[in-house]
Chimera marker file (.cmm) of the C-alpha trace (Angstrom):
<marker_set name="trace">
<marker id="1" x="30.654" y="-12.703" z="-6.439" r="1" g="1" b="0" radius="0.5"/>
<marker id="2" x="32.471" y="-11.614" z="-9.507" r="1" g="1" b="0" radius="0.5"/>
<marker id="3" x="31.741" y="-14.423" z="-11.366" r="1" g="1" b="0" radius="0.5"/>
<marker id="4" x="28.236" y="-14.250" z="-10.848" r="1" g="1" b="0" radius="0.5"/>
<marker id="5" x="28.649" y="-10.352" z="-11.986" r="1" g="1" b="0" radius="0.5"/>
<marker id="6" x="30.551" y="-12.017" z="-15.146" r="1" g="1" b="0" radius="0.5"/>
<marker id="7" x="28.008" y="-14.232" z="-15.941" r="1" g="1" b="0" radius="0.5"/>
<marker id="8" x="25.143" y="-11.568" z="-15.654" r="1" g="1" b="0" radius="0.5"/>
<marker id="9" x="26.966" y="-9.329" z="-17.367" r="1" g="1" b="0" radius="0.5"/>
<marker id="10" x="28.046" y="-11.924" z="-20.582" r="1" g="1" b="0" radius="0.5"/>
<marker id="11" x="24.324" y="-13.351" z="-20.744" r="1" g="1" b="0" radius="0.5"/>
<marker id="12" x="22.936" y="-10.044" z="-21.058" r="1" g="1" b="0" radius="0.5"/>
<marker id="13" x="25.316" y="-8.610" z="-23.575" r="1" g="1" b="0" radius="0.5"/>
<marker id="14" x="24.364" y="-12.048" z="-25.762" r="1" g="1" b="0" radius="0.5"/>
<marker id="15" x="20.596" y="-11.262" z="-24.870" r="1" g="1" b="0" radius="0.5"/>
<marker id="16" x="20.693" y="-8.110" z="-26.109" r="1" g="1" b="0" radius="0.5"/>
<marker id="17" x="22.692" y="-9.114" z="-29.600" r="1" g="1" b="0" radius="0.5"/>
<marker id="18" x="19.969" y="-11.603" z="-29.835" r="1" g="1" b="0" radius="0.5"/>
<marker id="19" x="17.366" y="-9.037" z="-29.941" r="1" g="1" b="0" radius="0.5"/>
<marker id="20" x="19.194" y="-7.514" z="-32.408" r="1" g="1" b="0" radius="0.5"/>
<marker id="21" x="19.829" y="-10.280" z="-34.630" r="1" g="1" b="0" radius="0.5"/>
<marker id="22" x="16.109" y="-11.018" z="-34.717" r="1" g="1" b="0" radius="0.5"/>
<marker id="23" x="15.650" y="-7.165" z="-35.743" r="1" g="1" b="0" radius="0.5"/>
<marker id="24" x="17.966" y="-7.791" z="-38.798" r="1" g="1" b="0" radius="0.5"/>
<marker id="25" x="16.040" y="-11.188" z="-39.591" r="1" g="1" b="0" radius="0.5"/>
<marker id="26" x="13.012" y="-9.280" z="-39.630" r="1" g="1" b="0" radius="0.5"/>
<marker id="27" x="14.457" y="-6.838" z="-41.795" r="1" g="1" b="0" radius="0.5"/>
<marker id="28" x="15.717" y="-9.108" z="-44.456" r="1" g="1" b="0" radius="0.5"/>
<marker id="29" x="12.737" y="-12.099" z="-44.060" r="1" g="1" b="0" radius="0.5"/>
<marker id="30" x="14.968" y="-14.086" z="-42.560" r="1" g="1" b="0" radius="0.5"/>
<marker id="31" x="13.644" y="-17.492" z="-40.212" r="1" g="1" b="0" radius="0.5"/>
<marker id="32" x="13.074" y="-15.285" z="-36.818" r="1" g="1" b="0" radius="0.5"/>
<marker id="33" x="14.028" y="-16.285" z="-33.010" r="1" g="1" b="0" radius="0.5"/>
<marker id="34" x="10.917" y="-16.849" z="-31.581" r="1" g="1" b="0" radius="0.5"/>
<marker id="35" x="9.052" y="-15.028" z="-28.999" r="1" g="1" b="0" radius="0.5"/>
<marker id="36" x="9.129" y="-17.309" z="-26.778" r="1" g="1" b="0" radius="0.5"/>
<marker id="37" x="13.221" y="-18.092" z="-27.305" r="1" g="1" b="0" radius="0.5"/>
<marker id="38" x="13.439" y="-13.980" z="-26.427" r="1" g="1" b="0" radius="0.5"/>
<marker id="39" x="11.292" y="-14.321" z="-23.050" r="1" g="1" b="0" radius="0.5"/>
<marker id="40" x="12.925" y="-17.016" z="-22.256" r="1" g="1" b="0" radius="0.5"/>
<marker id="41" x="16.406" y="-15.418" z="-22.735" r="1" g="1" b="0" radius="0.5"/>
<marker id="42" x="14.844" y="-12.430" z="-20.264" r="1" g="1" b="0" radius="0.5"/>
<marker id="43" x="13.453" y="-15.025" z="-17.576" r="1" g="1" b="0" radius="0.5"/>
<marker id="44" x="16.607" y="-16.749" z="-17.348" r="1" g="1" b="0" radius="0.5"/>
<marker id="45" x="18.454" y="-13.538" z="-15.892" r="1" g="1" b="0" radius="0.5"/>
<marker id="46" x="18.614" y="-11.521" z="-19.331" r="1" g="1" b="0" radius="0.5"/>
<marker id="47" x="15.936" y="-9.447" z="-18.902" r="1" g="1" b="0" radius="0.5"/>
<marker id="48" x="18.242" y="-6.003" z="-18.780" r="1" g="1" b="0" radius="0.5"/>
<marker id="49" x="19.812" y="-7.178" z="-22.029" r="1" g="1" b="0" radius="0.5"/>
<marker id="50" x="16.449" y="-7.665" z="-23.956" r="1" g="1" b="0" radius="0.5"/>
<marker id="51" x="15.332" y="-4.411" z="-22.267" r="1" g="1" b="0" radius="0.5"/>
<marker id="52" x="17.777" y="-2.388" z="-23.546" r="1" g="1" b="0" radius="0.5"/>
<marker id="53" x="17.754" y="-5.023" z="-26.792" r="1" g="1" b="0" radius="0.5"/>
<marker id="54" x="13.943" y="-3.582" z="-27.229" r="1" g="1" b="0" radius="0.5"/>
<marker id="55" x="14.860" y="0.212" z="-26.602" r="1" g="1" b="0" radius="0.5"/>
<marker id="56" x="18.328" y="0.229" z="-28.858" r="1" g="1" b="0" radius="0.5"/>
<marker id="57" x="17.112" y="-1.549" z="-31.530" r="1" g="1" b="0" radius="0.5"/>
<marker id="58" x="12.942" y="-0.511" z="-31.499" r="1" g="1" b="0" radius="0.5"/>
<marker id="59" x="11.777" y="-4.269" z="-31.789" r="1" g="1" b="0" radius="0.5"/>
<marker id="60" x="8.991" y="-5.952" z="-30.150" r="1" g="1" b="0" radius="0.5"/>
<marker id="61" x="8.192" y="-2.355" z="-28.909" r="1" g="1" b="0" radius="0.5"/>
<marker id="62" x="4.442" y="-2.628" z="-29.633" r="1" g="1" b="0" radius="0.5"/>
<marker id="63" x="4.134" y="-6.176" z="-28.554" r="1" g="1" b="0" radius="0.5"/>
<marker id="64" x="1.742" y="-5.927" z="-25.311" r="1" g="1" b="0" radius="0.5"/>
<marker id="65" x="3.406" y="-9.305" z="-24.383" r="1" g="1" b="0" radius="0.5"/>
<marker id="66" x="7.148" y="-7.618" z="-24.342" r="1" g="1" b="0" radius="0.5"/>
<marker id="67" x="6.013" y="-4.454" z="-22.803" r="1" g="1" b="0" radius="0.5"/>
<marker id="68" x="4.344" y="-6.569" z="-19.928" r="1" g="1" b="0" radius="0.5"/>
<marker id="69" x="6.436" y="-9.751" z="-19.541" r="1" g="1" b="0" radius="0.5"/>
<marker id="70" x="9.992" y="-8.301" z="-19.769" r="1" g="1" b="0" radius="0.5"/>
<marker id="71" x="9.834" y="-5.546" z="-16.453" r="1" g="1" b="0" radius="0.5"/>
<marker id="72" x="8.031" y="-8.412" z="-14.769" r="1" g="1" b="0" radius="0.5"/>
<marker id="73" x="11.211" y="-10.391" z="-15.154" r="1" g="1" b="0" radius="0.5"/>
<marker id="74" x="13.271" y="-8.250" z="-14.685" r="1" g="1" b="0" radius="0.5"/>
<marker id="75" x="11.668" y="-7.817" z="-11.440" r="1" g="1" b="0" radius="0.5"/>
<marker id="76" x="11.721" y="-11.916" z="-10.530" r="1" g="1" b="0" radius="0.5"/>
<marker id="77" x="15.751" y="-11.824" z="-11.605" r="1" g="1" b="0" radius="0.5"/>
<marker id="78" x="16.272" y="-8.417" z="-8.938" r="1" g="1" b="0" radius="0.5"/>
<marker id="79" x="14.413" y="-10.738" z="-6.563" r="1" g="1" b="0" radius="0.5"/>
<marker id="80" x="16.743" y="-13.813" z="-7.443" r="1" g="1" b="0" radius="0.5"/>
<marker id="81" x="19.798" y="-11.589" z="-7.291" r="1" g="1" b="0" radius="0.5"/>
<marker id="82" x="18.895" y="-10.104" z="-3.959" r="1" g="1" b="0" radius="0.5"/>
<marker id="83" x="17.747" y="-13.462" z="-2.275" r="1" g="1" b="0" radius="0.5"/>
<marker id="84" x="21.583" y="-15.204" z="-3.374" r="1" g="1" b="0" radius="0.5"/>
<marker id="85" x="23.214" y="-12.140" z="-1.943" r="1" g="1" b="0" radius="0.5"/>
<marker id="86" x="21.119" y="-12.115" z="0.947" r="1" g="1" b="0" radius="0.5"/>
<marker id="87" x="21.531" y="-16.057" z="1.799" r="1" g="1" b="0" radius="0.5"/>
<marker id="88" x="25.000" y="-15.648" z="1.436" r="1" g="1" b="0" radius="0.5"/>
<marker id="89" x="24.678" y="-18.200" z="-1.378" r="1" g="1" b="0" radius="0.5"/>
<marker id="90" x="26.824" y="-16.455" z="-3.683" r="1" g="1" b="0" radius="0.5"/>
<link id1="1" id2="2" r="1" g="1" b="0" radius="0.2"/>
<link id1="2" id2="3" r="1" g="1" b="0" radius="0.2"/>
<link id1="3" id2="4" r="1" g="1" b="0" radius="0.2"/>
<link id1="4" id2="5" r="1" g="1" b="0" radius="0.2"/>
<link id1="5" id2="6" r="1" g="1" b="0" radius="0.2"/>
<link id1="6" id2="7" r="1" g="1" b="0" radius="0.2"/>
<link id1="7" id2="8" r="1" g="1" b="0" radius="0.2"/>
<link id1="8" id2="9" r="1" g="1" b="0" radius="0.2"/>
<link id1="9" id2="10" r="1" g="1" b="0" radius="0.2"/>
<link id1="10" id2="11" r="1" g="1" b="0" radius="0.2"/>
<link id1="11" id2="12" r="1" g="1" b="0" radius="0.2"/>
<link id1="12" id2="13" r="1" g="1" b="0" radius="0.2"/>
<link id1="13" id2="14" r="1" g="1" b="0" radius="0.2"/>
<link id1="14" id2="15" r="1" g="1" b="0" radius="0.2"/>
<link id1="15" id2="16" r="1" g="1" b="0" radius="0.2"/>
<link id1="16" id2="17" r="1" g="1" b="0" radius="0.2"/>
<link id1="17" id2="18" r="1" g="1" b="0" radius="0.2"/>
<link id1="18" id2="19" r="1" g="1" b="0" radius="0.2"/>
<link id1="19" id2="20" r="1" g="1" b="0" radius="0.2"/>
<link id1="20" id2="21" r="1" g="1" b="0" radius="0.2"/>
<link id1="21" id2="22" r="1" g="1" b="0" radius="0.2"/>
<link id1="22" id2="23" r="1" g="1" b="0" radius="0.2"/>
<link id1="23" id2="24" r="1" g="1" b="0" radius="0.2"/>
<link id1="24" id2="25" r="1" g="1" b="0" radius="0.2"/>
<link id1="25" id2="26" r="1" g="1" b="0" radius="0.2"/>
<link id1="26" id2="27" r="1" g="1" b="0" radius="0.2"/>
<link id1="27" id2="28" r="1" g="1" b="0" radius="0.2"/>
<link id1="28" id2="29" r="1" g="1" b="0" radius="0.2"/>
<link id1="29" id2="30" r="1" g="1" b="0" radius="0.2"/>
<link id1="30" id2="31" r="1" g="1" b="0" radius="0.2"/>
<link id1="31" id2="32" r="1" g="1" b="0" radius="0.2"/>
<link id1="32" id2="33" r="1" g="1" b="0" radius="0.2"/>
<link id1="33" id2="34" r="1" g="1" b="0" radius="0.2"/>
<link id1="34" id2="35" r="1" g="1" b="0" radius="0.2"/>
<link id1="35" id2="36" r="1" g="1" b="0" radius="0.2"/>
<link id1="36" id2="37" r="1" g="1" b="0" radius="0.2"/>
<link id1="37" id2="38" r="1" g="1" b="0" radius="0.2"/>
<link id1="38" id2="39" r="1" g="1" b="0" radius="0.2"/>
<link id1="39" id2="40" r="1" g="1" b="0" radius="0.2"/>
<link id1="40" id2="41" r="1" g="1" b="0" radius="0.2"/>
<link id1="41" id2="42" r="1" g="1" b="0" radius="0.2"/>
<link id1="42" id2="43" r="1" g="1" b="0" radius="0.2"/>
<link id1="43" id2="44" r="1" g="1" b="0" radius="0.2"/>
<link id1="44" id2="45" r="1" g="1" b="0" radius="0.2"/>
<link id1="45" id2="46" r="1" g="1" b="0" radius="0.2"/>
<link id1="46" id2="47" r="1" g="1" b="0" radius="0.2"/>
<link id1="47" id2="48" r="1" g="1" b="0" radius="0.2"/>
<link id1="48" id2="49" r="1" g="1" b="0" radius="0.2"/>
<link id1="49" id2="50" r="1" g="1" b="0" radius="0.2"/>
<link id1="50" id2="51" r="1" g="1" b="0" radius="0.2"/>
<link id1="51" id2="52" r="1" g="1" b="0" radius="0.2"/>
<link id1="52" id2="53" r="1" g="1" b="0" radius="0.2"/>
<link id1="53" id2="54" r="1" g="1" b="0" radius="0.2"/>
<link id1="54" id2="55" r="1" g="1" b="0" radius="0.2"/>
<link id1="55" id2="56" r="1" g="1" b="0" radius="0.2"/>
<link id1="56" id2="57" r="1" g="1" b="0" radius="0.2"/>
<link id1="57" id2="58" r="1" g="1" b="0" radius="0.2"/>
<link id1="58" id2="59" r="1" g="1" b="0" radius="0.2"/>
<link id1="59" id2="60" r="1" g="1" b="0" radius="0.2"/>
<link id1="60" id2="61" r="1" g="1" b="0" radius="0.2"/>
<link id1="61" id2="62" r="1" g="1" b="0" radius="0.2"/>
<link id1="62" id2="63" r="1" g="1" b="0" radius="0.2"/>
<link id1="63" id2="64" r="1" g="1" b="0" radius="0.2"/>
<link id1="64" id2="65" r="1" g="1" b="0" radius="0.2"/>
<link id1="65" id2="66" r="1" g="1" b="0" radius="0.2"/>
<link id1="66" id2="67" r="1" g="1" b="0" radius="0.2"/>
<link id1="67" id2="68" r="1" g="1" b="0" radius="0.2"/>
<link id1="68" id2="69" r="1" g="1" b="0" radius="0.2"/>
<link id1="69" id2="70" r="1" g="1" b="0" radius="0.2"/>
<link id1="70" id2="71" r="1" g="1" b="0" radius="0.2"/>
<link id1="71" id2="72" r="1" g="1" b="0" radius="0.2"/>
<link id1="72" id2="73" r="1" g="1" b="0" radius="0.2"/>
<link id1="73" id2="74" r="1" g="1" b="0" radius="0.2"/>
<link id1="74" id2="75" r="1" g="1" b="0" radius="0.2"/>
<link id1="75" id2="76" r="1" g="1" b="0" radius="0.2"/>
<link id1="76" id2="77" r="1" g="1" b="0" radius="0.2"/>
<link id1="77" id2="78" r="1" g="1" b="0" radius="0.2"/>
<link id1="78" id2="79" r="1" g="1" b="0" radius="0.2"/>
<link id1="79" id2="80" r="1" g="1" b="0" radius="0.2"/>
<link id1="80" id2="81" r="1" g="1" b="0" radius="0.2"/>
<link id1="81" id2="82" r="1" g="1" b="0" radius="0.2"/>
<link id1="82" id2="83" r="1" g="1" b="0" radius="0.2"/>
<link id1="83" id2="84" r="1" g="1" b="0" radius="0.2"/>
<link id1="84" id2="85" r="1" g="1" b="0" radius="0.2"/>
<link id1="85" id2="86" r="1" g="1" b="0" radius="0.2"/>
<link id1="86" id2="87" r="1" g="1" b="0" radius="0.2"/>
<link id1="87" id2="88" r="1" g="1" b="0" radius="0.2"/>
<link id1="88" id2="89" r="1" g="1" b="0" radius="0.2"/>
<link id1="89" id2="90" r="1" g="1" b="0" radius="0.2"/>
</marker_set>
């Protein structure tokens, strides 16, 4: 169980330095991350790092697809987090 809480916990610190490195590559005209690289990072349990990646650094605030997509993830990784916890698979 702590393990899994490290692992959360690491992948969501990196997802939320990725949303700000793609803020600073849009800054200076840099080659971005691309959208789908950052949903991606959010399905695949980083959704409260790109989140709070979004709110910290203002990026991909107006995007209809981020203001949509990333609480629906969010949601699916609560549901995957509950279910392994529930199953006793974790």
């Amino acid at each position: 169980m702590k393990l899994l809480f490290l692992l959360l916990l690491t992948w969501n610190v990196i997802s939320f330095l990725i949303m700000g490195i793609d803020k600073f590559k849009a800054k200076h005209n840099k080659q971005r991350i691309s959208e789908k690289n950052l949903l991606l990072c959010s399905l695949l349990m980083g959704s409260v790092g790109i989140g709070f990646g979004m709110m910290a650094f203002r990026h991909k605030t107006q995007k209809m697809k981020f203001k949509v997509l990333v609480p629906v993830t969010f949601i699916i990784n609560a549901a995957a987090v509950y279910a392994l916890f529930y199953y006793n698979i974790v």
